[in-house]
C-alpha positions as CSV (number, residue, x, y, z in Angstrom):
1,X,-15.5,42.2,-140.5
2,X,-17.8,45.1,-141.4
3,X,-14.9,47.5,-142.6
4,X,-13.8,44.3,-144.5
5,X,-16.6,43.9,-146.4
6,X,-17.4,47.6,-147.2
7,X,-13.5,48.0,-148.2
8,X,-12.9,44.8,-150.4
9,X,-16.6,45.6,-152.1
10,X,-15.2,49.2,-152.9
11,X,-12.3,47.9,-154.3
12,X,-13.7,45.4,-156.2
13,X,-16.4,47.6,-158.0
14,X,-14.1,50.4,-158.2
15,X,-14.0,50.5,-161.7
16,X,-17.4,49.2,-162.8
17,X,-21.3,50.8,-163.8
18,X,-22.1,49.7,-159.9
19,X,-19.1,51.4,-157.8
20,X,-21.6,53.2,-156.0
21,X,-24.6,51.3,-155.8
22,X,-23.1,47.7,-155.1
23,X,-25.2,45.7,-152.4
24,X,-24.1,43.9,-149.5
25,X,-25.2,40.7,-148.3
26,X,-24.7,38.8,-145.4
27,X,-26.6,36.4,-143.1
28,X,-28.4,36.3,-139.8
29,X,-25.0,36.6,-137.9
30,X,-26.7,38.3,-134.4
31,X,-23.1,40.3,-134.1
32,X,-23.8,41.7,-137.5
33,X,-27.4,43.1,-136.8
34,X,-26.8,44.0,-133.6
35,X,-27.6,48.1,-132.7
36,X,-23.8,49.1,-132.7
37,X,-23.2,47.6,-135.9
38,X,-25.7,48.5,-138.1
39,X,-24.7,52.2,-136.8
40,X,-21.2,51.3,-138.1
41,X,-22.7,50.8,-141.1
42,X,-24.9,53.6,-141.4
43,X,-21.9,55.6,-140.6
44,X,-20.1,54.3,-143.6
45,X,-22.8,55.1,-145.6
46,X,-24.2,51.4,-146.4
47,X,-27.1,51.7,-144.5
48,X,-29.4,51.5,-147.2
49,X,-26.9,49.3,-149.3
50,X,-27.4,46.0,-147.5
51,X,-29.8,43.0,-148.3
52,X,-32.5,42.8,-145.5
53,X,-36.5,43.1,-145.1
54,X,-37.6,46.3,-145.9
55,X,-41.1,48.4,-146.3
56,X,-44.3,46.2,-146.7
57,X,-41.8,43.2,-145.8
58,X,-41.9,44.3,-142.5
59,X,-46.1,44.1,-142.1
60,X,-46.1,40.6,-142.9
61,X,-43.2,39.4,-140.6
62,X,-42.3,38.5,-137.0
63,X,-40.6,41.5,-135.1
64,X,-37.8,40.0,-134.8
65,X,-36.9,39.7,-138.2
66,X,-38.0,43.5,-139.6
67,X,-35.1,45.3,-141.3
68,X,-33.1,42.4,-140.9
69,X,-32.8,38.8,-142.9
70,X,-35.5,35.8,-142.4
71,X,-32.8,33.5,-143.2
72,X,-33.4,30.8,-146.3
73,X,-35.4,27.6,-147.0
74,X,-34.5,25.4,-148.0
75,X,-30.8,26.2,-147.3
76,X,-27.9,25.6,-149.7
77,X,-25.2,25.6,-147.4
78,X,-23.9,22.4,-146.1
79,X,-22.0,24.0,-143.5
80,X,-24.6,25.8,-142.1
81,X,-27.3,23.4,-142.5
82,X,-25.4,20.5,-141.2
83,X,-21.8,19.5,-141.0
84,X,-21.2,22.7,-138.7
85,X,-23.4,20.6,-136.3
86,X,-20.9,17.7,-137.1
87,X,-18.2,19.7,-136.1
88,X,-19.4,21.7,-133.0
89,X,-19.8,17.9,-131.2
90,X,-16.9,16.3,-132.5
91,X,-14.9,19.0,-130.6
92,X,-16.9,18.6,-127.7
93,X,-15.9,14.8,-127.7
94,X,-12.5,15.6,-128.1
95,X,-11.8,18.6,-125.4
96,X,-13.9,16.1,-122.7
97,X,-12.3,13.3,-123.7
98,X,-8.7,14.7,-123.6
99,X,-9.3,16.7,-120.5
100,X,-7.1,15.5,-118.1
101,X,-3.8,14.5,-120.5
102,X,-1.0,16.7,-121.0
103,X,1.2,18.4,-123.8
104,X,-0.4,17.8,-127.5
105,X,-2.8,14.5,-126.3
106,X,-5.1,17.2,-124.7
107,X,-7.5,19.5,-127.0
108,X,-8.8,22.6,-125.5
109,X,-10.5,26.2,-126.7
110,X,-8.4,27.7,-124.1
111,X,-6.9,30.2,-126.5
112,X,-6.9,30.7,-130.5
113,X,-4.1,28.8,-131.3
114,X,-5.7,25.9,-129.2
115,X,-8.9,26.3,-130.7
116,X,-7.5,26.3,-134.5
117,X,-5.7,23.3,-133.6
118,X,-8.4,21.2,-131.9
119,X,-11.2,22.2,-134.6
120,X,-8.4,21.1,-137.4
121,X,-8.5,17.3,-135.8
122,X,-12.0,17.4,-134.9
123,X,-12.9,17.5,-138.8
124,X,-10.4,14.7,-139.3
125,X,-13.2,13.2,-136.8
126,X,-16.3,13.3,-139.0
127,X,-17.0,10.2,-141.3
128,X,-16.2,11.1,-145.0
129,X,-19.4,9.8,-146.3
130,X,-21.2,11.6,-144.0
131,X,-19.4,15.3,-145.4
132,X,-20.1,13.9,-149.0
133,X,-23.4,13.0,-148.3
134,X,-24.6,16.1,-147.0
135,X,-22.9,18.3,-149.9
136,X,-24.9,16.3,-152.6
137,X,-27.9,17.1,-150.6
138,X,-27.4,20.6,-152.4
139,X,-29.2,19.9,-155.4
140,X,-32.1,18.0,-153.6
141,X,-32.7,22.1,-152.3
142,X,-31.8,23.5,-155.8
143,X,-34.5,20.9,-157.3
144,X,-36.9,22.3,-155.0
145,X,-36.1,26.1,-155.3
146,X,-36.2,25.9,-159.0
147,X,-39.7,24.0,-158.7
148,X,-40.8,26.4,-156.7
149,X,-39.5,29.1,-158.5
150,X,-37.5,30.7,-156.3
151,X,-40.2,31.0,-153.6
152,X,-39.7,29.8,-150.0
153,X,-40.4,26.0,-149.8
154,X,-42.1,25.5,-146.2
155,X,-42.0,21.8,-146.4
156,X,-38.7,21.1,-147.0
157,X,-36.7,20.7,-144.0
158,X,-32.6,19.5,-145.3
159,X,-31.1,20.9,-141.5
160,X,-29.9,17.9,-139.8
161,X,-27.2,19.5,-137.8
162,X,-26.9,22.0,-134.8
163,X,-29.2,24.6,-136.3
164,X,-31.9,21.9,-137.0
165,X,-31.6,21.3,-132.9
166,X,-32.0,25.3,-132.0
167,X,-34.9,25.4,-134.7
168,X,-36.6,22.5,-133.5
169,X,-36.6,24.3,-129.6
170,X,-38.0,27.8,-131.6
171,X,-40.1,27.9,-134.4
172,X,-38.4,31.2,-135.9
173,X,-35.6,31.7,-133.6
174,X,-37.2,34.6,-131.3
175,X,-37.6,34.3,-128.1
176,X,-40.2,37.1,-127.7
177,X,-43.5,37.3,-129.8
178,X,-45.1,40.1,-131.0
179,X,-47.3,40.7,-128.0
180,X,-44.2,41.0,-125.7
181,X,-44.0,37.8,-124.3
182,X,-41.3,35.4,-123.6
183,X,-42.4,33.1,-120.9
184,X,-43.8,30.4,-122.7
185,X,-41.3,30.5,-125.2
186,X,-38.2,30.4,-122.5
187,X,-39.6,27.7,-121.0
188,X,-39.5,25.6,-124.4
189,X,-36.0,26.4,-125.0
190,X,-35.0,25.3,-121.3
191,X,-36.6,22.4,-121.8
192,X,-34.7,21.3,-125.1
193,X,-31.7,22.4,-123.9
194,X,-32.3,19.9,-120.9
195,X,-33.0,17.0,-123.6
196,X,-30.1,18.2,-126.0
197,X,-27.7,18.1,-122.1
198,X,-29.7,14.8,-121.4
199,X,-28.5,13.3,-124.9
200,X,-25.1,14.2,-124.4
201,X,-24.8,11.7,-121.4
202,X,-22.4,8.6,-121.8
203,X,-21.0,11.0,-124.6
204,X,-16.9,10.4,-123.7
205,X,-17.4,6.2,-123.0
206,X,-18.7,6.0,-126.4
207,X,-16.8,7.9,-128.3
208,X,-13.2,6.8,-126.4
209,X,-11.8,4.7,-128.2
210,X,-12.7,6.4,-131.8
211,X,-11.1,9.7,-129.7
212,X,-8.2,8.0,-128.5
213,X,-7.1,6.4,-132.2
214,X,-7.2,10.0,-133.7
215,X,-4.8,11.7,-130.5
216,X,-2.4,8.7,-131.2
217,X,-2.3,9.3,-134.6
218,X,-2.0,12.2,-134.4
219,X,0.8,12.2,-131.3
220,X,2.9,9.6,-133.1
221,X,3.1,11.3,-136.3
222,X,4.1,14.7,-134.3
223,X,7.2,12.0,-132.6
224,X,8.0,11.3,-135.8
């Protein structure tokens, strides 16, 4: 992904005022900002070419965010902010509820091809309202950036999906403060993890027959 990047930027600004001095920018991805990776980069010479916190930056926030990204707020992306959440359970229902058929009535992650296929009918899952609805929530966080003139807005909160769940267990998404310690804030994440398990309960009775129309759909058009 990195060599990606750093290749199809080159080419692109090959021939342009900012071949050399092009930025890049991505977001919070963990694999991204881990050690080995931002070496990769240094070694490629993008070190210093990449949007994160830098110099005073760094005083004023959490440790776990210096010379890396803060993330956004509030978020533009529908994907991320919700529909990704949509997503991540209706493949959950259908992998659980398809466990124990054979050929193409059962969904699995068991291999790429598997995967590709069963996260292809899970978004064939999701309402269509609910996708449309959470795209037009975009200008709701564009009114408020531009009100706010492009500062953070602390108050406005438009996650309602699986990252809304994780940020709700972790104020800030580290799980070790400044002073070292990670007790406290293990044993809050624990504990909404039980509650997010807890809420998956029932999960395949009540979602049976909804999963069931889509794999016979889905098998008799294959037959046909």
């Amino acid at each position: 992904l990195i060599d990606h990047v750093i290749d199809e930027g080159n080419r692109l600004f090959s021939d342009t005022a900012a071949a050399n001095r092009w930025m890049i920018y991505h977001d919070a991805l963990p694999q991204w900002w881990e050690k080995g990776a931002q070496d990769h980069i240094r070694s490629r010479g993008f070190a210093d070419r990449q949007w994160c916190a830098r110099g005073e930056t760094n005083d004023v926030i959490a440790r776990h965010y210096r010379d890396k990204l803060m993330g956004d707020s509030p978020e533009l992306q529908p994907l991320d902010s919700s529909l990704f959440g949509d997503q991540i359970e209706k493949v959950a229902w259908l992998v659980v509820a398809t466990a124990k058929m054979e050929g193409d009535a059962k969904y699995s992650m068991a291999t790429p091809d598997e995967a590709w296929r069963t996260m292809v009918a899970a978004w064939d899952l999701v309402p269509a309202d609910r996708i449309v609805a959470d795209i037009l929530r975009f200008r709701t966080a564009l009114d408020a950036i531009i009100a706010a003139k492009g500062a953070y807005v602390s108050d406005c909160d438009l996650r309602n999906g699986h990252r809304r769940a994780m940020q709700r267990l972790v104020r800030g998404g580290a799980l070790r403060d400044d002073n070292g310690n990670r007790a406290e804030t293990a044993a809050r994440v624990e504990a909404g993890l039980k509650c997010v398990m807890e809420s998956w309960k029932g999960m395949t009775a009540e979602v049976g027959a909804e999963v069931g129309a889509a794999v016979g759909a889905e098998v008799g058009g294959s037959d046909g």
